[in-house]
C-alpha positions in Angstrom: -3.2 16.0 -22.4 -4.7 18.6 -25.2 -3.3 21.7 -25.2 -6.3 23.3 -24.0 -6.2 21.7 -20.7 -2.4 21.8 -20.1 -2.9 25.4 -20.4 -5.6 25.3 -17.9 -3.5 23.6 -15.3 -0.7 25.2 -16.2 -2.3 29.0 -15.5 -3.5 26.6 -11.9 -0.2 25.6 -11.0 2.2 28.5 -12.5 5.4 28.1 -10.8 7.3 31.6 -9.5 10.3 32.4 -11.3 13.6 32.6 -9.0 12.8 28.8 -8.1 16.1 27.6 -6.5 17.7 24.4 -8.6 19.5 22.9 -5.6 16.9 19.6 -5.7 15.7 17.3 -8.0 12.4 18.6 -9.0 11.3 15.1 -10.1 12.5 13.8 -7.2 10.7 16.4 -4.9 7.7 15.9 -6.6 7.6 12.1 -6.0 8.4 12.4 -2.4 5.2 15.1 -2.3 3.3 12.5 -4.6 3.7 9.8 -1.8 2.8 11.9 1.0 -0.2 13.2 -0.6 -1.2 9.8 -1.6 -1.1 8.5 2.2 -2.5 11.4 3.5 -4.6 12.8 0.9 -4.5 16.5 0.6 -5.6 18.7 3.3 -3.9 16.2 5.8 -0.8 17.0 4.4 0.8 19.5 6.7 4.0 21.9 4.5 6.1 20.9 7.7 5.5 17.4 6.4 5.7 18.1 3.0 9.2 19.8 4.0 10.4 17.6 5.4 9.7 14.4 2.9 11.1 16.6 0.2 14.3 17.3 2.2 14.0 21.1 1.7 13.2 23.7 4.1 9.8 25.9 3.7 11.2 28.9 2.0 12.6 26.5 -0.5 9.0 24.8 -1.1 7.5 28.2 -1.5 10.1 29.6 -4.1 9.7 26.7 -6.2 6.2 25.8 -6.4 4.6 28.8 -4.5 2.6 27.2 -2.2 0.9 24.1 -0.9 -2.5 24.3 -3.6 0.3 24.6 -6.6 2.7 21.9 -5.1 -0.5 19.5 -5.2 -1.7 20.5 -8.4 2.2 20.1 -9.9 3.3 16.9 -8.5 -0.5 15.4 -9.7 0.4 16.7 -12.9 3.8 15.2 -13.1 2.2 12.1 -11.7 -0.1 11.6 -14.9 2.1 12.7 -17.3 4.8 10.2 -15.6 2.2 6.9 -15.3 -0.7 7.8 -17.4 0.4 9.6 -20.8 1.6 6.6 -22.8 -1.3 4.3 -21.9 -3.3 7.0 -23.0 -1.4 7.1 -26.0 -1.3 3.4 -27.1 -5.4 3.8 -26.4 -5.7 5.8 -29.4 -3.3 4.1 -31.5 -4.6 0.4 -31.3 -7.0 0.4 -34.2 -9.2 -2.4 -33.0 -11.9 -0.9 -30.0 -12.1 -4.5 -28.3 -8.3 -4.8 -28.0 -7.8 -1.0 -27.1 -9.8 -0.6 -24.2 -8.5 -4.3 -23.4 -4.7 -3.5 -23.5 -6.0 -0.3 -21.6 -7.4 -1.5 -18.6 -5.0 -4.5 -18.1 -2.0 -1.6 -18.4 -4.3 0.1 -15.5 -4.7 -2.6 -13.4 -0.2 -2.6 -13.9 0.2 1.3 -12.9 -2.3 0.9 -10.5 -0.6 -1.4 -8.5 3.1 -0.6 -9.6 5.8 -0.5 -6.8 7.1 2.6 -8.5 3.8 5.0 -8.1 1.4 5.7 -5.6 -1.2 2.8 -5.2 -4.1 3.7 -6.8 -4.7 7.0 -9.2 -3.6 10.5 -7.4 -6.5 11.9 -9.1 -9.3 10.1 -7.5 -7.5 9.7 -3.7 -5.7 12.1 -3.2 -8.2 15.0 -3.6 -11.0 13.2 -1.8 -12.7 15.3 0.7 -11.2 18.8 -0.3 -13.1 21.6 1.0 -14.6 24.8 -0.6 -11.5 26.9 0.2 -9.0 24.9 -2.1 -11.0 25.7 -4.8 -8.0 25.6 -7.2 -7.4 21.9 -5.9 -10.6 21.2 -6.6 -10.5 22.5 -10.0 -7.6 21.2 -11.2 -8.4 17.8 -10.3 -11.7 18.5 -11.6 -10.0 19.1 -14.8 -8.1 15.9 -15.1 -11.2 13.5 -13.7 -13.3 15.1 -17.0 -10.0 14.6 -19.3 -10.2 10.7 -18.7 -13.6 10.9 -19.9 -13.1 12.8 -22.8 -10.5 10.5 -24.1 -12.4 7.4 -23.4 -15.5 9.1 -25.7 -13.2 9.9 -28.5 -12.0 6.7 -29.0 -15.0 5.5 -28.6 -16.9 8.4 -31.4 -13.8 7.3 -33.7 -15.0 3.2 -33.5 -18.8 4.0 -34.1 -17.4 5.9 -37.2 -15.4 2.9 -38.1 -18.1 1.2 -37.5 -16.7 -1.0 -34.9 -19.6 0.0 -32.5 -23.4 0.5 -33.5 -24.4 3.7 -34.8 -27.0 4.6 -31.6 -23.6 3.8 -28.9 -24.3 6.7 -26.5 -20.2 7.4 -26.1 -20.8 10.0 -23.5 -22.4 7.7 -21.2 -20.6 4.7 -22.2 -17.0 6.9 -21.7 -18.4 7.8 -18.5 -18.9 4.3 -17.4 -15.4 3.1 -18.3 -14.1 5.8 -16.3 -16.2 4.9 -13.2 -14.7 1.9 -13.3 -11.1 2.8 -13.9 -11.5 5.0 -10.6 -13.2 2.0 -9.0 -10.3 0.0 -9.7 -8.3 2.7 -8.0 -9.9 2.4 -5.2 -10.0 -1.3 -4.7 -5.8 -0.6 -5.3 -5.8 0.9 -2.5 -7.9 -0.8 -0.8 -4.9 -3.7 -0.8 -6.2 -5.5 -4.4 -4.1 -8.3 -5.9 -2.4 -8.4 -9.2 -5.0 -10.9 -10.3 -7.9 -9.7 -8.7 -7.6 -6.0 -10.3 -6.9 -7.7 -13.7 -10.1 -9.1 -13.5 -11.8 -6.4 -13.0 -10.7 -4.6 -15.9 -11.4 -7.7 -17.7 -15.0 -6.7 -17.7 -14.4 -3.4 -19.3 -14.2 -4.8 -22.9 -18.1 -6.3 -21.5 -19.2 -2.8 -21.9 -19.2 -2.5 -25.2 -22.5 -2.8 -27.0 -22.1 -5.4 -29.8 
């Protein structure tokens, strides 16, 4: 995540200080993460919350603040967790083909892991937020257009390498490969198999214009 943006989620999601440190944090915020992945935001009652979380209200309020920065924190902690080193190995595999490849096939993996919510928090969980959670909304906003960013910069870096042709529209192209990674969420969750989902994301590599 650039620095830019942390900073922008981070000013979203600041925590108060006097948090108590009588949970695991981690631990909290994957119990969140699972409710809000079942229930998808707004659904998601604080009495709920509470009580997957195994703290009491006050408690959820001193340590994240409230409800909007709870979300926003344990989405967060949910891409950094899952996301960040498939990202990673994105921009360090020098061949295009083989990078967004190895990316999608590691998608189809998290998307469907045991460990994390099926299918990507960022695309389900905020679906159908209204007007008044406007920092939800932005935040989420935030990380959908983060996704695209990174696909378009590996994908300016190969037409400069000249792995792709010179006249690759990268914006729309990054957009594309993003549509389908959150399509491929979706199908997760809709109750996809491992080998169904990987062959989806075979198609990815498809995209590229030879």
């Amino acid at each position: 995540m650039s620095d830019m943006k942390s900073h922008e989620l981070n000013a979203v999601a600041e925590k108060p200080k006097g948090r108590p440190r009588s949970f695991d944090r981690d631990q909290a915020l994957l119990r969140a993460l699972d409710l809000f992945w079942r229930k998808g935001y707004e659904p998601s009652s604080v009495a709920e919350l509470c009580a997957a979380m195994g703290i009491n209200p006050p408690s959820l309020y001193a340590a994240f603040g409230n409800k909007s920065k709870l979300f926003i924190e344990a989405v967060t902690y949910y891409e950094r967790t899952y996301w960040k080193a498939t990202w990673e190995r994105l921009e360090e595999e020098q061949d295009i083909a083989k990078a967004i490849d190895a990316f999608f096939r590691e998608a189809a993996d998290i998307l469907l892991s045991p460990s994390a919510p099926c299918g990507c928090m960022v695309v389900l969980a905020a679906i159908n937020v209204s007007a008044e959670s406007a920092d939800v909304v932005r935040a989420v906003s935030i990380l959908r257009q983060e996704g695209k960013d990174l696909f378009e910069k590996r994908l300016a870096r190969a037409v400069t390498e000249n792995q792709l042709p010179e006249d690759t529209n990268t914006v729309i192209l990054a957009t594309v490969l993003n549509t389908l990674l959150e399509g491929m969420s979706i199908e997760a969750k809709d109750g996809a198999v491992p080998g169904s989902l990987h062959m989806i994301g075979q198609h990815a590599v498809r995209l590229l214009p030879r």
